[in-house]
C-alpha positions as CSV (number, residue, x, y, z in Angstrom):
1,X,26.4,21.2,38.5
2,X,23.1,22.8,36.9
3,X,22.3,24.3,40.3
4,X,25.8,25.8,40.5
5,X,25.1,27.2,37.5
6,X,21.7,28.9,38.4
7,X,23.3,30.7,41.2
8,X,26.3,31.8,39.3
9,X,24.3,33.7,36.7
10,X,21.9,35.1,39.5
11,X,25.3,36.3,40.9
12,X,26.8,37.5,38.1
13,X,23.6,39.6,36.9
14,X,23.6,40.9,40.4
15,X,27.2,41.8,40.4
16,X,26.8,43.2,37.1
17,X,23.9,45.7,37.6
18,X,24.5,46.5,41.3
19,X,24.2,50.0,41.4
20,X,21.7,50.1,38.8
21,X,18.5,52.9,39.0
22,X,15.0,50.6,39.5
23,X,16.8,47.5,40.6
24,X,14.8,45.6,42.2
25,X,15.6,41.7,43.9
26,X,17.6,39.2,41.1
27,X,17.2,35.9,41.9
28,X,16.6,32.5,40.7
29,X,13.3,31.2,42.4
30,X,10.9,29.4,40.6
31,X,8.7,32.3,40.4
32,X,8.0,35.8,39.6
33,X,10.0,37.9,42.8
34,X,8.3,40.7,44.1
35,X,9.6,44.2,43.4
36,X,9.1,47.2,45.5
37,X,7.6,50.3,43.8
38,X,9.6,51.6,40.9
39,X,11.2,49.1,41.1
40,X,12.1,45.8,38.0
41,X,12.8,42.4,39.6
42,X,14.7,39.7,37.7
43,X,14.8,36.1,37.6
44,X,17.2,33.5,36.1
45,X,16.2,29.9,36.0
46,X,17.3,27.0,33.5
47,X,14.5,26.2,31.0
48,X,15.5,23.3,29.3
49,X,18.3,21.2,28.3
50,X,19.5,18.3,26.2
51,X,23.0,16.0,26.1
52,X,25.5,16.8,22.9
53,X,26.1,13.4,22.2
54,X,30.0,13.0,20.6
55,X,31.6,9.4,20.6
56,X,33.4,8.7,24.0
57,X,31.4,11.3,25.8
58,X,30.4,9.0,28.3
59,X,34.1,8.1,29.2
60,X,35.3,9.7,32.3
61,X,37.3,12.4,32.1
62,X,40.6,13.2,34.0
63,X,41.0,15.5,36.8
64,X,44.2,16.6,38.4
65,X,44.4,17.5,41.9
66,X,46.9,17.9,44.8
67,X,49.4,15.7,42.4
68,X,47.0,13.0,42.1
69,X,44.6,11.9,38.4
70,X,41.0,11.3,39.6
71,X,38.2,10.2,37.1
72,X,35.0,12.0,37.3
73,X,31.8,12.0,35.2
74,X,31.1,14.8,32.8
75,X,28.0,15.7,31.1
76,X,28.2,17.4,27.7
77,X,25.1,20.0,27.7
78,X,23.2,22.5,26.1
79,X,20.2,24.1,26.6
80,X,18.7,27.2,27.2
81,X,17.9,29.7,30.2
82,X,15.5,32.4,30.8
83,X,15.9,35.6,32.4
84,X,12.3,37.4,33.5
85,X,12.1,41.0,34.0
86,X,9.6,42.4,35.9
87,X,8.4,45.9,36.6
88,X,6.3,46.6,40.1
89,X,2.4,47.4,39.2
90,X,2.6,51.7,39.1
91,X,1.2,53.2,42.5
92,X,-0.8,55.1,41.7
93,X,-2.0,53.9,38.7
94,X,-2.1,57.3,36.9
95,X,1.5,57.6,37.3
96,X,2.1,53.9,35.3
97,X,6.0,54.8,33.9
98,X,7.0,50.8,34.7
99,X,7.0,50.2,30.6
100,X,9.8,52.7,31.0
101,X,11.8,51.1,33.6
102,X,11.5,48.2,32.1
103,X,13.2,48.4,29.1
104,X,15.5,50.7,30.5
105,X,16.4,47.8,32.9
106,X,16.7,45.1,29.7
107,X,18.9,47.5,27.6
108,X,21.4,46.8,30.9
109,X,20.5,43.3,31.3
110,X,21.7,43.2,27.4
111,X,24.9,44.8,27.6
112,X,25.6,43.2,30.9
113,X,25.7,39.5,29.2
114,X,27.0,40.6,25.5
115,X,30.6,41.2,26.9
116,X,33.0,38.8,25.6
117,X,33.9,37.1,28.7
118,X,30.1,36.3,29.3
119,X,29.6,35.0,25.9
120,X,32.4,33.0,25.8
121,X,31.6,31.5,29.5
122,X,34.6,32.6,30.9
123,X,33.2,35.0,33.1
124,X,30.7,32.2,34.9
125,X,34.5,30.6,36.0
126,X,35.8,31.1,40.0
127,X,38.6,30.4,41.9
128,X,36.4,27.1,43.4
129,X,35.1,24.2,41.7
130,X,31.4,24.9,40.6
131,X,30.5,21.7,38.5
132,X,30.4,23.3,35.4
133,X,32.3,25.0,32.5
134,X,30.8,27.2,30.0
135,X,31.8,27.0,25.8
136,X,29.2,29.4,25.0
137,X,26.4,31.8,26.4
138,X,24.5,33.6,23.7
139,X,21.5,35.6,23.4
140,X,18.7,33.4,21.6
141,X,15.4,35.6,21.8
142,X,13.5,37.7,23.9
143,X,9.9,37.6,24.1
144,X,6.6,38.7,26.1
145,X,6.1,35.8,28.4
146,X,2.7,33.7,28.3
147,X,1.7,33.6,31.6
148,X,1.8,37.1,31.4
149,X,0.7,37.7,28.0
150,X,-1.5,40.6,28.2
151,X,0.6,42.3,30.9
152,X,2.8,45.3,29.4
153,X,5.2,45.5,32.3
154,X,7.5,41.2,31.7
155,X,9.8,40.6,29.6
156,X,11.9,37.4,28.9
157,X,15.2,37.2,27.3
158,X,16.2,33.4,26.2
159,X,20.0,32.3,25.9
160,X,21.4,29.5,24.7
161,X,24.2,27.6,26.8
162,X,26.9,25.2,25.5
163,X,29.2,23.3,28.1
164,X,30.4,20.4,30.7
165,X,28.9,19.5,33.8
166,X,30.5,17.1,36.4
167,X,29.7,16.4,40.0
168,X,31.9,18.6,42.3
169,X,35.0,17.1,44.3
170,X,34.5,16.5,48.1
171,X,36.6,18.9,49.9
172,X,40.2,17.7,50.6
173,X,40.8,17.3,54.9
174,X,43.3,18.8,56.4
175,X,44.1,22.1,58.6
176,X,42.3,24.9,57.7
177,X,43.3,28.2,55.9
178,X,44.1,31.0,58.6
179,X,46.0,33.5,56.5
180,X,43.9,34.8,53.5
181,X,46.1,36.1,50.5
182,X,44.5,39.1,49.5
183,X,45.2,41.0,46.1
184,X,46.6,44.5,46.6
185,X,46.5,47.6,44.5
186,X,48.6,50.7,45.2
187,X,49.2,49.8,49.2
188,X,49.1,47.3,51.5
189,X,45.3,46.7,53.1
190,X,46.0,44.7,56.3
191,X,42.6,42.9,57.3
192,X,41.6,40.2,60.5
193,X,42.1,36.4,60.4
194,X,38.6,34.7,60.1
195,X,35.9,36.9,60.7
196,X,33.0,35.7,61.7
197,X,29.4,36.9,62.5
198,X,26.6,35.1,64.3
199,X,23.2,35.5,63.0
200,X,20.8,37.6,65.5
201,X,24.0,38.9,67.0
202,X,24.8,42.6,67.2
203,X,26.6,44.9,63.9
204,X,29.8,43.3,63.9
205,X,33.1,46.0,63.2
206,X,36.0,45.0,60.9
207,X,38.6,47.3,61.2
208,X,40.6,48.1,57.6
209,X,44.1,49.2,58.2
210,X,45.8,50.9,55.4
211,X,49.0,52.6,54.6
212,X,47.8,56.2,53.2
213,X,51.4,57.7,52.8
214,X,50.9,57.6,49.4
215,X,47.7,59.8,49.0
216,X,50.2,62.6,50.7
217,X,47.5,63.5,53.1
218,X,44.3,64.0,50.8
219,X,41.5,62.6,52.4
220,X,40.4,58.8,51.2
221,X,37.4,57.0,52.4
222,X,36.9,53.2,51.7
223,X,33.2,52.1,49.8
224,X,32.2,48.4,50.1
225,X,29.4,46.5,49.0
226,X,28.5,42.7,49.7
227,X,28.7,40.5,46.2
228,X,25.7,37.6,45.2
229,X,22.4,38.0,44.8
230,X,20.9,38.2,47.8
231,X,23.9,38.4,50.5
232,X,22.7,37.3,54.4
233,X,22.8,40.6,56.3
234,X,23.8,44.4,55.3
235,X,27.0,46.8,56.0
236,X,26.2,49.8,57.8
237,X,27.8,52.9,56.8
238,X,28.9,56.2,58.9
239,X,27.3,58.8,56.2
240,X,30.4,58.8,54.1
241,X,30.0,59.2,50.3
242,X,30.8,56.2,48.0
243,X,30.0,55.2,44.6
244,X,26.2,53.8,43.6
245,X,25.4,50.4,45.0
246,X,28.6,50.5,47.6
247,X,28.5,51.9,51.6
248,X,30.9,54.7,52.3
249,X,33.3,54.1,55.7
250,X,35.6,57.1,57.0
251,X,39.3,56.6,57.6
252,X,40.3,57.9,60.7
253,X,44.2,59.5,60.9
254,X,45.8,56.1,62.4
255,X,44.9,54.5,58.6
256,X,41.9,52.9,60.3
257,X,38.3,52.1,58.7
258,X,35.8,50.6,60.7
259,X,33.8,48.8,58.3
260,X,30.3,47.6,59.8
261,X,28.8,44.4,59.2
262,X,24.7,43.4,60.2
263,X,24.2,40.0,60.4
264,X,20.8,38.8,59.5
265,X,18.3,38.2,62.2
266,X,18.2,34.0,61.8
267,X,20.1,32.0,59.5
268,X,19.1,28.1,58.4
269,X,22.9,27.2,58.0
270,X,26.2,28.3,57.8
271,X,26.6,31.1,55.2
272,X,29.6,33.3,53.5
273,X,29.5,36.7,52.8
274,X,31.7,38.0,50.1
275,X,32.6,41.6,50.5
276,X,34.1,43.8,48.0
277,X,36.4,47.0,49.3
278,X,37.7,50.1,47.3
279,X,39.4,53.3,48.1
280,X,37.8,56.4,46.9
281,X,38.7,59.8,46.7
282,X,36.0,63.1,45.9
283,X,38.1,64.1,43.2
284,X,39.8,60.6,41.6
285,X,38.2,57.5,40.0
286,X,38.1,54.8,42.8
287,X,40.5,51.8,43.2
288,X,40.2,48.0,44.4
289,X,41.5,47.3,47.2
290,X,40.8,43.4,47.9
291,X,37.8,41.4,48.6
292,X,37.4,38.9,51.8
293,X,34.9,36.5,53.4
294,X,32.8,37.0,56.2
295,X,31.5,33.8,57.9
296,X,27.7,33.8,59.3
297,X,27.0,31.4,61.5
298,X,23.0,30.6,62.5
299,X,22.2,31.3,66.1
């Protein structure tokens, strides 16, 4: 519920901005994160929030699933969250541009959550059932925070959220998913059946096989990047160019990319990594090609 929806707007800031000049870790911890130089760190947290009381809110509302009407418990919310933004101390001092970065980094922050799909909520929905559904996301204020009062270099923006809340379904038994549908744009991208990774564990290679018969022989490369916030583990590229914020892989003349995947050195639980794939091309705007899951298991 509420803590779904703290990591779906730490994601969805990340995924937003990735790529962006100065941008340092997003999160949602408790406190201030710690940017490198140059860099501005974020963090989104719920501040407060309070029940919109309507009569027969408290009945239980229906769900539908796999043919069958379940009843579940739904909370009628709204409150407010904060998003912090914080620009690393200058090193040295006589070179102090964070002020700079730091609005730079809010007027993204801004346009980033003023689309229409993030003001209307619709952009915090997924495939999977979160817990939550958003009416409304709007900016409220922003505001020099007070535990940081006489520091220059924070900044908090305030929105207001409107929306239901309900404890998330237990997940239905039965076999498990081997074949992954996977959403194709221009040609085929043929990837492996349930990747996994094991945390400690040496750079794990995912080949990409593609169909390039279309590009009539101009040479592609494929750029990937992992989604979230902070993703377990890194991909490793071969030196190939790709697009800010993604990692450039070569495809050899068999259609092949090797895409490289570094698992993280320890892992407290199982853990998925999302990864996001695109063709691109020196001269031509990049393509999507189709996401997929890695699965990191802890050593």
């Amino acid at each position: 519920m509420l803590d779904a929806f703290e990591i779906r707007l730490a994601d969805l800031l990340a995924d937003a901005l990735a790529g962006a000049d100065n941008l340092g870790p997003v999160d949602r911890i408790g406190s201030v994160p710690t940017p490198g130089p140059g860099q501005v760190g974020i963090v989104a947290r719920i501040a407060q929030f309070t029940p919109r009381p309507h009569v027969g809110d408290d009945r239980r509302a229906e769900l539908r699933q796999a043919g069958q009407i379940r009843l579940r418990p739904t909370l009628h919310l709204e409150g407010i969250t904060t998003i912090l933004l914080t620009a690393a101390a200058p090193r040295p001092p006589a070179d102090d541009n964070s002020r700079a970065r730091l609005v730079a980094m809010l007027d993204r922050v801004l346009l980033a959550l003023h689309s229409e799909a993030v003001r209307s909520g619709l952009a915090f929905a997924t495939a999977a059932d979160q817990g939550f559904e958003l009416d409304s996301f709007r900016l409220s204020d922003a505001s020099q925070p007070a535990a940081t009062a006489a520091d220059p270099r924070s900044l908090q923006l305030s929105y207001g959220f409107a929306g239901r809340f309900w404890p998330v379904q237990e997940t239905p038994e039965g076999d498990l998913i081997t074949d992954l549908p996977t959403r194709l744009a221009v040609m085929p991208l043929r990837l492996p059946e349930r990747i996994t990774a094991q945390a400690g564990g040496a750079g794990l290679s995912v080949p990409l096989r593609l169909d390039l018969s279309v590009t009539g022989g101009a040479a592609s490369a494929i750029a990937a990047r992992l989604e979230g916030a902070a993703p377990p583990g890194a991909l490793v590229g071969d030196g190939t160019a790709a697009p800010a914020g993604y990692t450039g892989f070569a495809v050899d003349t068999a259609g092949v990319a090797d895409l490289v995947y570094q698992p993280p050195a320890d892992l407290a639980g199982r853990a998925e990594v999302r990864v996001e794939t695109r063709l691109t091309h020196p001269d031509r705007p990049s393509i999507p090609l189709a996401r997929f899951e890695i699965e990191v298991l802890p050593s």
